[in-house]
C-alpha positions as CSV (number, residue, x, y, z in Angstrom):
1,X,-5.9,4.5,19.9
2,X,-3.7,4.0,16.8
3,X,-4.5,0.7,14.5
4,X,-2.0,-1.6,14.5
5,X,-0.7,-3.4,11.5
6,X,-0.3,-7.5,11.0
7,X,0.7,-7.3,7.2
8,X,1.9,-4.2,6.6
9,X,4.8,-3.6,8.2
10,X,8.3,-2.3,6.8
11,X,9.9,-5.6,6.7
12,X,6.9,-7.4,4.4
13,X,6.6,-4.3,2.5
14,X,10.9,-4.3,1.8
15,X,10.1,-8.1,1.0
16,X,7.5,-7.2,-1.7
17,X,8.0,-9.4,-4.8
18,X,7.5,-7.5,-8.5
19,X,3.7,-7.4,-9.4
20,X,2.9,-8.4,-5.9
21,X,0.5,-6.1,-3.2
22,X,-0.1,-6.1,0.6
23,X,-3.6,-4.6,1.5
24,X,-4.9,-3.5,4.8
25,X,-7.2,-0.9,6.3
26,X,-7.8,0.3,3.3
27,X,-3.9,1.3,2.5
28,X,-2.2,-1.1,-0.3
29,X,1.4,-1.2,-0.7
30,X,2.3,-2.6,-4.5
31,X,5.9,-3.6,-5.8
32,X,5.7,-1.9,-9.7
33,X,7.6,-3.6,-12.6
34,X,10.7,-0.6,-12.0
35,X,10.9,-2.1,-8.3
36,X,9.5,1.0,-6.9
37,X,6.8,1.0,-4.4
38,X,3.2,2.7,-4.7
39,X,1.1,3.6,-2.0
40,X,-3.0,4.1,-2.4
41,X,-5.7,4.0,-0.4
42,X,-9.2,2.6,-0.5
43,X,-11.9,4.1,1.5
44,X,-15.6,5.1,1.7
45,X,-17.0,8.8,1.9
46,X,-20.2,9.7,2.0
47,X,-21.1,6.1,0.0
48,X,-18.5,6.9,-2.4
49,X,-15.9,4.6,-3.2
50,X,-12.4,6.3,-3.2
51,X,-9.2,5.1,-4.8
52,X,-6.1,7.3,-5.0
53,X,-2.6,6.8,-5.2
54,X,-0.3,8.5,-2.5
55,X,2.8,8.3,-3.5
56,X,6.0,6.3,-4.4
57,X,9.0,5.2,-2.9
58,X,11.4,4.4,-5.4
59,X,13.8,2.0,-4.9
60,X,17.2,2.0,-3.4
């Protein structure tokens, strides 16, 4: 069954002050000083701590 999401969700993410980050399930959503967004995860493999940035959506 798929997660579901409380706090990240399109409309809080559109709503995303400058500087400002929503973080869940290991996925964090950050409003950059340009007003794009960056994506990056946060996760655990084999007791290694990941961080990585997925991508950017910049903004409209």
């Amino acid at each position: 069954m798929a997660k579901t999401f409380a706090k990240l969700t399109r409309p809080a993410i559109r709503n995303l002050e400058i500087g400002k980050r929503i973080a869940e399930h290991g996925i964090v959503a950050e409003r950059t000083s340009a007003g794009d967004v960056r994506y990056s995860i946060n996760i655990m493999a084999d007791g290694q701590r990941i961080h990585r940035v997925i991508g950017r959506k910049a903004k409209a």
